[in-house]
N, CA and C atoms of all chains as a GROMACS GRO file, in nm:
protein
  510
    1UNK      N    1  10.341  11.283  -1.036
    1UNK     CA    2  10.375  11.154  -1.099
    1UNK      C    3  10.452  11.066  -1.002
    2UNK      N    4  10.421  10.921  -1.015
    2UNK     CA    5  10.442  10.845  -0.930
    2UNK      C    6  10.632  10.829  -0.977
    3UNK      N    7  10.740  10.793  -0.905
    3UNK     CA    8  10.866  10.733  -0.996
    3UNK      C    9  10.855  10.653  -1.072
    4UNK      N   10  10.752  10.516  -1.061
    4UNK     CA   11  10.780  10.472  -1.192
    4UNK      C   12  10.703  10.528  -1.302
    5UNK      N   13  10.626  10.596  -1.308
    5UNK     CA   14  10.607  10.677  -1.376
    5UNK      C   15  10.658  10.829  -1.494
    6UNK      N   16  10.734  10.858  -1.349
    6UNK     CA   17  10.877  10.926  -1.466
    6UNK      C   18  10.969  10.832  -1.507
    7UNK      N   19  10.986  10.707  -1.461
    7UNK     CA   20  11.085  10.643  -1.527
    7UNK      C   21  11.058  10.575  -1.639
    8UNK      N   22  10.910  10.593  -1.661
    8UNK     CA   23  10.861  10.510  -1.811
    8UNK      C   24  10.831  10.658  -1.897
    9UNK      N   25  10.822  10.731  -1.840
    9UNK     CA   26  10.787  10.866  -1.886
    9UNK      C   27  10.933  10.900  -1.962
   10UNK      N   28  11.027  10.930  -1.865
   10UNK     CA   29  11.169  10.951  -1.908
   10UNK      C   30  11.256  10.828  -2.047
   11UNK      N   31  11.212  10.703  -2.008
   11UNK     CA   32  11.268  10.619  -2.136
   11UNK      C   33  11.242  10.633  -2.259
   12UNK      N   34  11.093  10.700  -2.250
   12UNK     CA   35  10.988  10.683  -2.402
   12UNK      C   36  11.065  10.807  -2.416
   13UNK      N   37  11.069  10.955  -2.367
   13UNK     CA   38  11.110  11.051  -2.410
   13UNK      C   39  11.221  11.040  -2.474
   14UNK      N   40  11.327  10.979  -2.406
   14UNK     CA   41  11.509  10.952  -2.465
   14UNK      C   42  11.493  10.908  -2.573
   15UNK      N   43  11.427  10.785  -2.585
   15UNK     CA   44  11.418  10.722  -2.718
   15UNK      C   45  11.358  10.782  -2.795
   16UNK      N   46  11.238  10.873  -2.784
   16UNK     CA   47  11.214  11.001  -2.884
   16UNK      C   48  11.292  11.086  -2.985
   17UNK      N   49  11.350  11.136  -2.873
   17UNK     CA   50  11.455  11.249  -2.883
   17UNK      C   51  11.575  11.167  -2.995
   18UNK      N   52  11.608  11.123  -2.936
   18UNK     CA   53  11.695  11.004  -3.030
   18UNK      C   54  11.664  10.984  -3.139
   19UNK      N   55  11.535  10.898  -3.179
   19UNK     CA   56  11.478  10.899  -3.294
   19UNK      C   57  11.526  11.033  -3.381
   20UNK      N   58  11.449  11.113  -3.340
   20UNK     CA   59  11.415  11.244  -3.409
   20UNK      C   60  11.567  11.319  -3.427
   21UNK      N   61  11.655  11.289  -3.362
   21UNK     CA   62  11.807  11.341  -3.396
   21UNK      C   63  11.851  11.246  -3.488
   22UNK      N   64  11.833  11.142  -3.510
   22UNK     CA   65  11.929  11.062  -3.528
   22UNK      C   66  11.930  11.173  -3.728
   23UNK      N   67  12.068  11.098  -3.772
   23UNK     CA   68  12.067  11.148  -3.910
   23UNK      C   69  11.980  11.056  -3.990
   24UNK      N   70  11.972  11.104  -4.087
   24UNK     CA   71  11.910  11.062  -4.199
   24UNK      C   72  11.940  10.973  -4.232
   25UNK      N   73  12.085  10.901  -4.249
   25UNK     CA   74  12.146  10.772  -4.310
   25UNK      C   75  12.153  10.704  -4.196
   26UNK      N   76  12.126  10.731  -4.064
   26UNK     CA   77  12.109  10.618  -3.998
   26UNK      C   78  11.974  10.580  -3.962
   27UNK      N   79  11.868  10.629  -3.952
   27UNK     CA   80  11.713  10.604  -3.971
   27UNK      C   81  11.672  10.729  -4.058
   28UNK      N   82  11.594  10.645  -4.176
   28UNK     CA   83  11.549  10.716  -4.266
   28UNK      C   84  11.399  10.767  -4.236
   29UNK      N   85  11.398  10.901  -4.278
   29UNK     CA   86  11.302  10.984  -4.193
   29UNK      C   87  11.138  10.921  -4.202
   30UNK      N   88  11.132  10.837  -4.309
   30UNK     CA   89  11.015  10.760  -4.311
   30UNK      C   90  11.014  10.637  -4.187
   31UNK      N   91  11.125  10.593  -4.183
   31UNK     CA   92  11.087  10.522  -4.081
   31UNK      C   93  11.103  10.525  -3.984
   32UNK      N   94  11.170  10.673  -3.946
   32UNK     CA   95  11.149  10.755  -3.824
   32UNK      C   96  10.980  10.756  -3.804
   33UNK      N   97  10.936  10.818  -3.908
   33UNK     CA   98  10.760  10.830  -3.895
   33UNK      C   99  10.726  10.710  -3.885
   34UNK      N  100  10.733  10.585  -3.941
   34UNK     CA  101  10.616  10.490  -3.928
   34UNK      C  102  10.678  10.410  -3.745
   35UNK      N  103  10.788  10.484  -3.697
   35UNK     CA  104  10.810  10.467  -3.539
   35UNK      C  105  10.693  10.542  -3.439
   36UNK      N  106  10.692  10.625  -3.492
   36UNK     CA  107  10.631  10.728  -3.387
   36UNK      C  108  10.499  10.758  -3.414
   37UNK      N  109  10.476  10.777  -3.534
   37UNK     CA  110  10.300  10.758  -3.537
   37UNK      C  111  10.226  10.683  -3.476
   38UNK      N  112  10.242  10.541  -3.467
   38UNK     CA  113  10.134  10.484  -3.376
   38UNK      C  114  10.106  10.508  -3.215
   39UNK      N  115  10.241  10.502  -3.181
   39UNK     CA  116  10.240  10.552  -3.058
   39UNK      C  117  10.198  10.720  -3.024
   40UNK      N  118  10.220  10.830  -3.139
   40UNK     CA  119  10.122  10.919  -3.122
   40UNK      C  120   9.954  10.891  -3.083
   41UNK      N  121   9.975  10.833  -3.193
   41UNK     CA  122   9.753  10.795  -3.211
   41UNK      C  123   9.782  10.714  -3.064
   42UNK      N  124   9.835  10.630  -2.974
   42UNK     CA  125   9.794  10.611  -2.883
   42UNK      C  126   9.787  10.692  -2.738
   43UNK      N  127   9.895  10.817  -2.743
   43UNK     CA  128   9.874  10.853  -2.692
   43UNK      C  129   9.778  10.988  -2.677
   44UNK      N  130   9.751  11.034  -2.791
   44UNK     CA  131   9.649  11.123  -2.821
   44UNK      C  132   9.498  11.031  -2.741
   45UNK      N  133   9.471  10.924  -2.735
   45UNK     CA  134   9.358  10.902  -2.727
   45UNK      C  135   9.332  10.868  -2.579
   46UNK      N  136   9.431  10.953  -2.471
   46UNK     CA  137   9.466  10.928  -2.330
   46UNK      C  138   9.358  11.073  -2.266
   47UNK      N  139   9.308  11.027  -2.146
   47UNK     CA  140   9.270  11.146  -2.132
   47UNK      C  141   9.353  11.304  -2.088
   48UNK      N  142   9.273  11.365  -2.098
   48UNK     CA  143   9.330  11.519  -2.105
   48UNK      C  144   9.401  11.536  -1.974
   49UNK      N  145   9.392  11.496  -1.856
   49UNK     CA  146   9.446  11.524  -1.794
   49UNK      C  147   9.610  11.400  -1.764
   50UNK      N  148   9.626  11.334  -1.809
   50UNK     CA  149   9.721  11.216  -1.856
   50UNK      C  150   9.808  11.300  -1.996
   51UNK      N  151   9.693  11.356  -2.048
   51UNK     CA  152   9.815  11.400  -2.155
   51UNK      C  153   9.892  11.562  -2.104
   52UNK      N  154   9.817  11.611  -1.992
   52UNK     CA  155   9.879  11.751  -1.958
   52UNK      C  156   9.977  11.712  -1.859
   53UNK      N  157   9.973  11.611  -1.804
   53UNK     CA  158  10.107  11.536  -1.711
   53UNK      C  159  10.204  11.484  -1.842
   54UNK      N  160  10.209  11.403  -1.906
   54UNK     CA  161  10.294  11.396  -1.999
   54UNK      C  162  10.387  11.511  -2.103
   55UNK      N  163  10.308  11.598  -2.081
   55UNK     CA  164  10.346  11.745  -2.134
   55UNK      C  165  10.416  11.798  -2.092
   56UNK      N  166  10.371  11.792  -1.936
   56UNK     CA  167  10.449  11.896  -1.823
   56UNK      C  168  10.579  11.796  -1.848
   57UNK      N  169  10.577  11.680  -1.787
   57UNK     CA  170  10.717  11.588  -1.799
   57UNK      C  171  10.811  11.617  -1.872
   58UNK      N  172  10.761  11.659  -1.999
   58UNK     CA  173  10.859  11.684  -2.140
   58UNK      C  174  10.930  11.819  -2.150
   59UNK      N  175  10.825  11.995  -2.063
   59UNK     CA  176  10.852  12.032  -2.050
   59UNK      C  177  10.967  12.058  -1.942
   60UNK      N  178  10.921  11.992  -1.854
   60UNK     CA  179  11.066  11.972  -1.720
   60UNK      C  180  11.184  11.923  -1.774
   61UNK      N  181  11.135  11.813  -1.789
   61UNK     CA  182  11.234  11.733  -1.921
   61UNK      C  183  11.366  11.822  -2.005
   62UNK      N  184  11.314  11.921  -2.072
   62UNK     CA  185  11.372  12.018  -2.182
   62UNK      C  186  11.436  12.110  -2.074
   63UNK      N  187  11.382  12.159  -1.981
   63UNK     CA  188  11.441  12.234  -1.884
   63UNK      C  189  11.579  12.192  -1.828
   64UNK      N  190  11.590  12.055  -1.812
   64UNK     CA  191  11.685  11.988  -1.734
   64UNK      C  192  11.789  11.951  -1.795
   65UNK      N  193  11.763  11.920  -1.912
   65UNK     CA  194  11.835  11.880  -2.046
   65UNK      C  195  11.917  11.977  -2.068
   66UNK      N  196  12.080  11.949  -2.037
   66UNK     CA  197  12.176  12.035  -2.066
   66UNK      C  198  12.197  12.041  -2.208
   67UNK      N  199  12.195  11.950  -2.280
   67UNK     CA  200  12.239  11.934  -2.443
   67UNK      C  201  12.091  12.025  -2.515
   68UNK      N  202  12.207  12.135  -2.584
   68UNK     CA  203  12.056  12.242  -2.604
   68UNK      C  204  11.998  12.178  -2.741
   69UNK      N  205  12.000  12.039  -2.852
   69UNK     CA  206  11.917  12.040  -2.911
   69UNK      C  207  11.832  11.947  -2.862
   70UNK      N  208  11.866  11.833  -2.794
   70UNK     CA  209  11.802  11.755  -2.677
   70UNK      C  210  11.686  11.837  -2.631
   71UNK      N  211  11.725  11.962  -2.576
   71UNK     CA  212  11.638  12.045  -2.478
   71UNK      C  213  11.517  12.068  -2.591
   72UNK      N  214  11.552  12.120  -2.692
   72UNK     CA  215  11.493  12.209  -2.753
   72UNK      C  216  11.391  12.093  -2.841
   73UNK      N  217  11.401  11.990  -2.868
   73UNK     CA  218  11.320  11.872  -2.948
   73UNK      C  219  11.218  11.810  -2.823
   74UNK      N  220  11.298  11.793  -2.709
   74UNK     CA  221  11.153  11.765  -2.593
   74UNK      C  222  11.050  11.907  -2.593
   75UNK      N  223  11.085  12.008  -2.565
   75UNK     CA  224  11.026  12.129  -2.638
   75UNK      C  225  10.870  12.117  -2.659
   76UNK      N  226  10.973  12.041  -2.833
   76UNK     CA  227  10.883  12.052  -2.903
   76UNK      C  228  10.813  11.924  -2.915
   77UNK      N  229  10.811  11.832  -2.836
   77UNK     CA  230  10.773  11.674  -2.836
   77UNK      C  231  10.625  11.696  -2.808
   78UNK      N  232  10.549  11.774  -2.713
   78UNK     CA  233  10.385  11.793  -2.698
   78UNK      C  234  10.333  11.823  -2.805
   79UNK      N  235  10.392  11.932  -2.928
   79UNK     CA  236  10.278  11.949  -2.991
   79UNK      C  237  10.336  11.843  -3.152
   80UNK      N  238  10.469  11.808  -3.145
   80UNK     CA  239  10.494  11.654  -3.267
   80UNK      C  240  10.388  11.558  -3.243
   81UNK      N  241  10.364  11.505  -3.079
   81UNK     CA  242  10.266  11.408  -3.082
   81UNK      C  243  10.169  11.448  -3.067
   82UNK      N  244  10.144  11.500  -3.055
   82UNK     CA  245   9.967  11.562  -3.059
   82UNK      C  246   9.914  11.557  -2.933
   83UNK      N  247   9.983  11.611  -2.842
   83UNK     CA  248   9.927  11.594  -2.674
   83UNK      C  249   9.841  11.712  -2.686
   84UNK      N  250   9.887  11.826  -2.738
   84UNK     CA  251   9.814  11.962  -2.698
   84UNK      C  252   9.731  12.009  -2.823
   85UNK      N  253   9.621  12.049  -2.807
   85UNK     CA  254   9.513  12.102  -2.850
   85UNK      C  255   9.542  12.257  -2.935
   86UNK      N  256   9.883   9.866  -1.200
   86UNK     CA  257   9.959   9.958  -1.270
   86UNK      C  258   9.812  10.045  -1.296
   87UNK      N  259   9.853  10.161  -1.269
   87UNK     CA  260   9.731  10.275  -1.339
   87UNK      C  261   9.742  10.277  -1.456
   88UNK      N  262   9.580  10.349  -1.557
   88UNK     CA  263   9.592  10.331  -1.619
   88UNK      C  264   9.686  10.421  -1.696
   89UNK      N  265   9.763  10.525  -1.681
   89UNK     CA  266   9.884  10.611  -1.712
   89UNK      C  267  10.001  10.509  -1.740
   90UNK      N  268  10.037  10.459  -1.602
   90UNK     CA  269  10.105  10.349  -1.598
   90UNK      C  270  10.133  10.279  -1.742
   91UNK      N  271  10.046  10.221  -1.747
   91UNK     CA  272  10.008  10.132  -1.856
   91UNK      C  273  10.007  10.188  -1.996
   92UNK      N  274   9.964  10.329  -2.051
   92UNK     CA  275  10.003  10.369  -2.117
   92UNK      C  276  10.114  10.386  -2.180
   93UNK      N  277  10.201  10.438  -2.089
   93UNK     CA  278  10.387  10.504  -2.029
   93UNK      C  279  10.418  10.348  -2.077
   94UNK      N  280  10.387  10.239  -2.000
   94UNK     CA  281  10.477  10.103  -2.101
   94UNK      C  282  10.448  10.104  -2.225
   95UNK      N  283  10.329  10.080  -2.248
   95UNK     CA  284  10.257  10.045  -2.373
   95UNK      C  285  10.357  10.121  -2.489
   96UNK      N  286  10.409  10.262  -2.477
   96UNK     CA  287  10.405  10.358  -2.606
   96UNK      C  288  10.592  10.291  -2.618
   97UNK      N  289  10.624  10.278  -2.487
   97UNK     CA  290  10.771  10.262  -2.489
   97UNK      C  291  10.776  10.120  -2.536
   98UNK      N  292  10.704  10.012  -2.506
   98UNK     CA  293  10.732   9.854  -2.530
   98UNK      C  294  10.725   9.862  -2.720
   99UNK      N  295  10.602   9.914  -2.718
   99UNK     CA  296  10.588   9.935  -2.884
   99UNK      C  297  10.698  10.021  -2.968
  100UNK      N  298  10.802  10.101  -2.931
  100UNK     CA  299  10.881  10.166  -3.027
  100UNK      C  300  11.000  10.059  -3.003
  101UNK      N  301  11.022  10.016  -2.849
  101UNK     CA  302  11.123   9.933  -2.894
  101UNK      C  303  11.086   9.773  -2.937
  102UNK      N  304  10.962   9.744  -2.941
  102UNK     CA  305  10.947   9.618  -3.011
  102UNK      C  306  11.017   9.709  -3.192
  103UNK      N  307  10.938   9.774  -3.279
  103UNK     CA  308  10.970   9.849  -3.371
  103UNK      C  309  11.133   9.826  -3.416
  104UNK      N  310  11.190   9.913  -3.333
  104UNK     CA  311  11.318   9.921  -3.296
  104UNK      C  312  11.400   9.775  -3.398
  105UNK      N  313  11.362   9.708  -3.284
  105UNK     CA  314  11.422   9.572  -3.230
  105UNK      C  315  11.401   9.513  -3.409
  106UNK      N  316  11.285   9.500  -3.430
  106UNK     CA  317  11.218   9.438  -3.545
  106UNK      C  318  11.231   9.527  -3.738
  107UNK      N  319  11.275   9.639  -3.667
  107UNK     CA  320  11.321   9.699  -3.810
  107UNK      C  321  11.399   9.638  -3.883
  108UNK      N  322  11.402   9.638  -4.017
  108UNK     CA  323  11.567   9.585  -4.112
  108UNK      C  324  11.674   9.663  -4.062
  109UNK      N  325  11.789   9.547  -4.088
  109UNK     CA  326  11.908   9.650  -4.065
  109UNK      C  327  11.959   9.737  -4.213
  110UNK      N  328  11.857   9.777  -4.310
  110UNK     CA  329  11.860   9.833  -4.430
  110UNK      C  330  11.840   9.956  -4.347
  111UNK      N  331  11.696   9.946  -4.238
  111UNK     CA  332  11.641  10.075  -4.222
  111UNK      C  333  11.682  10.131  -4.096
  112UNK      N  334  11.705  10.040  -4.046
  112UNK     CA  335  11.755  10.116  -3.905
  112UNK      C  336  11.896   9.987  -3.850
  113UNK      N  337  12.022  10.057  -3.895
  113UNK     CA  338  12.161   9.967  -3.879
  113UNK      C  339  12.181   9.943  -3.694
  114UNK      N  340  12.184   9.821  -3.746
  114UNK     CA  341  12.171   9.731  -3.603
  114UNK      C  342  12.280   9.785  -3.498
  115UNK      N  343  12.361   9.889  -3.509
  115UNK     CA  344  12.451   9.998  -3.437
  115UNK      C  345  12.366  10.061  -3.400
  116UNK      N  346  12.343  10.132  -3.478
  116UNK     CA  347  12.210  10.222  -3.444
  116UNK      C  348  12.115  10.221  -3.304
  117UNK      N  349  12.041  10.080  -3.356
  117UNK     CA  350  11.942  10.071  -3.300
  117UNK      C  351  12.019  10.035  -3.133
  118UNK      N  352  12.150   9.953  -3.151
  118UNK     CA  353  12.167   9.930  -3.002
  118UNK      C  354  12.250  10.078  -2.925
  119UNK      N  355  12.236  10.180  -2.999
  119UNK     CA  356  12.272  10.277  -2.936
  119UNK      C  357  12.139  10.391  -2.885
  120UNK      N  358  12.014  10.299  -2.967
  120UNK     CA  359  11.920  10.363  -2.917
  120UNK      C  360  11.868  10.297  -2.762
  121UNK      N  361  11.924  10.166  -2.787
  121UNK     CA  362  11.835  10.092  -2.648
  121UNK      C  363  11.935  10.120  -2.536
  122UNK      N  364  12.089  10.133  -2.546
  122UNK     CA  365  12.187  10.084  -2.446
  122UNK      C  366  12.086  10.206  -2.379
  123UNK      N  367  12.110  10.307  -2.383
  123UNK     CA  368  12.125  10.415  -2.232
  123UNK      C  369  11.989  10.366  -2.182
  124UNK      N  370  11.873  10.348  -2.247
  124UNK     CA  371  11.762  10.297  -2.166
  124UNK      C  372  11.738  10.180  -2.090
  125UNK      N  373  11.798  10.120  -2.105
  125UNK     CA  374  11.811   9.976  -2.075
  125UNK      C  375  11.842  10.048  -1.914
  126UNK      N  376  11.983  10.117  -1.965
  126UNK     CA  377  12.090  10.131  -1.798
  126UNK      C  378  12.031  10.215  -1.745
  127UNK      N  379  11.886  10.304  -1.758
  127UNK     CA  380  11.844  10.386  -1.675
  127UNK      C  381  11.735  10.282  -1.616
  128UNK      N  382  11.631  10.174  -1.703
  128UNK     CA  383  11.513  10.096  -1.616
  128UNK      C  384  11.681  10.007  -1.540
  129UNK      N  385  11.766   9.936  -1.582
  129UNK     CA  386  11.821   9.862  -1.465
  129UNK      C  387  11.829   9.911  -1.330
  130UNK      N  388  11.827  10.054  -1.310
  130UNK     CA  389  11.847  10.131  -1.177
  130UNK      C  390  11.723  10.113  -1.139
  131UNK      N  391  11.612  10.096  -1.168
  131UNK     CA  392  11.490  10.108  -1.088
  131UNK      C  393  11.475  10.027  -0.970
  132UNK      N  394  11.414  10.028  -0.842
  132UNK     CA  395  11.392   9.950  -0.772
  132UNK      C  396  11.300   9.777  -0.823
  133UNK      N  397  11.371   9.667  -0.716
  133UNK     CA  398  11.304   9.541  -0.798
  133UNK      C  399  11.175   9.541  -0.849
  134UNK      N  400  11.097   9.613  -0.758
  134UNK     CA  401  10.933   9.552  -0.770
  134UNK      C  402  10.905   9.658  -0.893
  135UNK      N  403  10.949   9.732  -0.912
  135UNK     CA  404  10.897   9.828  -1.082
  135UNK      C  405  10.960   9.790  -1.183
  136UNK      N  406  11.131   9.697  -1.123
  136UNK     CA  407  11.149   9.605  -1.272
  136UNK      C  408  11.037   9.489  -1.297
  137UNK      N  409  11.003   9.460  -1.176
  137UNK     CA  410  10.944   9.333  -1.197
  137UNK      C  411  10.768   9.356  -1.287
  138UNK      N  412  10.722   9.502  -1.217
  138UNK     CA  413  10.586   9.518  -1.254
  138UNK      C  414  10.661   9.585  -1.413
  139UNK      N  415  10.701   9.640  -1.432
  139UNK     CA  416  10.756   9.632  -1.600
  139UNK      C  417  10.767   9.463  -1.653
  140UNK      N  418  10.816   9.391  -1.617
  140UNK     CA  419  10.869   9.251  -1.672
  140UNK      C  420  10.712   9.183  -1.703
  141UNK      N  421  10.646   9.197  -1.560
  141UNK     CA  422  10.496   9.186  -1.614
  141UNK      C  423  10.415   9.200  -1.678
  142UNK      N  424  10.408   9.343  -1.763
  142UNK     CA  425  10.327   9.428  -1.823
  142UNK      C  426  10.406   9.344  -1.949
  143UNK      N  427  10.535   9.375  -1.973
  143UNK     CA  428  10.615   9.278  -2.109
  143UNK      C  429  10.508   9.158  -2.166
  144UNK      N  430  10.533   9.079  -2.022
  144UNK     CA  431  10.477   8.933  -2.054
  144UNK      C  432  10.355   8.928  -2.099
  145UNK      N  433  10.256   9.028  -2.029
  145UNK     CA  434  10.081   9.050  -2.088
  145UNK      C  435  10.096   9.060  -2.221
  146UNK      N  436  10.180   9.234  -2.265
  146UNK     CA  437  10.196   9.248  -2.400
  146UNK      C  438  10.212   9.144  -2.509
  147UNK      N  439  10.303   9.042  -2.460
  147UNK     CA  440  10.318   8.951  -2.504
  147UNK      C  441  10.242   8.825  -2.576
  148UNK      N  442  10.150   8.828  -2.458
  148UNK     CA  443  10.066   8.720  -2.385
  148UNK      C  444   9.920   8.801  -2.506
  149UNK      N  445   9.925   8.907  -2.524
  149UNK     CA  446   9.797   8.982  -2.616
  149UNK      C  447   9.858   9.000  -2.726
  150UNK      N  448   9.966   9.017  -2.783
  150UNK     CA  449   9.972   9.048  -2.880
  150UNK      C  450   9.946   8.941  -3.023
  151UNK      N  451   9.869   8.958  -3.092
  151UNK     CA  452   9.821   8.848  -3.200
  151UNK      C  453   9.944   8.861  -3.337
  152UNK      N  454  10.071   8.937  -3.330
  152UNK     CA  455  10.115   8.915  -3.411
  152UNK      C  456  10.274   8.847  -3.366
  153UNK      N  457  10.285   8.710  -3.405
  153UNK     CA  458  10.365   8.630  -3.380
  153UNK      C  459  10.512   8.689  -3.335
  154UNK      N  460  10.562   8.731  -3.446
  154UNK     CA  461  10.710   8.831  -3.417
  154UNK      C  462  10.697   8.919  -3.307
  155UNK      N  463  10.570   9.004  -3.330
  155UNK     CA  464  10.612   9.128  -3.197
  155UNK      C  465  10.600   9.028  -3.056
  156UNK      N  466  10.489   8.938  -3.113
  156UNK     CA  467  10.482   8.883  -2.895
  156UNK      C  468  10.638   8.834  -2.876
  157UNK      N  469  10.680   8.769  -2.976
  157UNK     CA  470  10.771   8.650  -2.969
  157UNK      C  471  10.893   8.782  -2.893
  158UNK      N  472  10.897   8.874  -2.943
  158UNK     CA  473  11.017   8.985  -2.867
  158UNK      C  474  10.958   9.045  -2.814
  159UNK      N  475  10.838   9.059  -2.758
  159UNK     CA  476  10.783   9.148  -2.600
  159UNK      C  477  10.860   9.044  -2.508
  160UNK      N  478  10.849   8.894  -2.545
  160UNK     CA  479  10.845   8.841  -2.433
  160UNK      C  480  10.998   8.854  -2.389
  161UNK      N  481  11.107   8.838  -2.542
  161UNK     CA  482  11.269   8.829  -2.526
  161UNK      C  483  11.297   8.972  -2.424
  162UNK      N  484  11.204   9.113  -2.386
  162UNK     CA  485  11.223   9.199  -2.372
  162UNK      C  486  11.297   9.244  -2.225
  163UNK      N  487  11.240   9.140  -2.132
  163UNK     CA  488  11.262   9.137  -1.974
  163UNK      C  489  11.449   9.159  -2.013
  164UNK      N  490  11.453   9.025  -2.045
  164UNK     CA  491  11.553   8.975  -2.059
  164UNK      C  492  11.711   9.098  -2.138
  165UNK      N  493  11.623   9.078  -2.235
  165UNK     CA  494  11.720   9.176  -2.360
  165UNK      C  495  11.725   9.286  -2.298
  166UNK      N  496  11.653   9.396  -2.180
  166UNK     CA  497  11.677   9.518  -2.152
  166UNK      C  498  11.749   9.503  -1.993
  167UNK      N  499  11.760   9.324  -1.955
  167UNK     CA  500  11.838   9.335  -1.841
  167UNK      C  501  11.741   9.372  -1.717
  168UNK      N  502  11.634   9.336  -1.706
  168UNK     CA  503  11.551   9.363  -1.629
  168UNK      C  504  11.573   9.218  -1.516
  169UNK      N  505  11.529   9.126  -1.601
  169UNK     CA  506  11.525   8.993  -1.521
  169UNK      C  507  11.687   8.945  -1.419
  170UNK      N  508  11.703   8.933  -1.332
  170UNK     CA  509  11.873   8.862  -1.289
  170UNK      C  510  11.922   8.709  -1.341
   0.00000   0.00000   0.00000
């Protein structure tokens, strides 16, 4: 991956992660979902090898990530959006 | 911009157009600027020409998007994430 590439790679992830932590009374989990769904369906429809680089990213990602629920929600960020098969 | 590239903006411009454009019923305008600050201060570090080819890709988004509100804040986006000097 090119740098700017992890660096658009890395923003979308934070703001993921975020999303998906945040509590309940501060984004309500529905509109946690109607955040992230579309941008699933768009990236599901990337090719396979675009979505196994985005994967790997998330997995490095989680690796690097000292804050273990941080770590553990990039994790699980490939198969929430539907990168992997 | 490859077409990865272009993706990697696309998924990120669209959650924080979202973001930006939610009620503050559904997502409290604290909130949301605690979702954008750290991203903002990680694209400000990028070198000029990948703020600038980000600021670009904004303005297209912008420039395509057929629904009045979202273009109208793709375009505030350069700006609002501190990209532009």
């Amino acid at each position: 991956m090119t740098d700017f590439e992890r660096i658009l790679a890395r923003v979308f992830v934070e703001i993921v992660i975020s999303i998906d932590l945040s509590d309940d009374d501060d984004i309500d989990p529905d509109v946690a979902t109607g955040l992230l769904e579309p941008v699933a369906a768009l990236l599901q429809e990337m090719p396979r090898a675009d979505r196994r680089r985005l994967t790997e990213f998330m997995l490095e990602y989680a690796n690097d990530e000292a804050n273990a629920e941080r770590s553990a929600t990039a994790l699980d960020l490939p198969t929430a959006l539907g990168l992997v098969e």
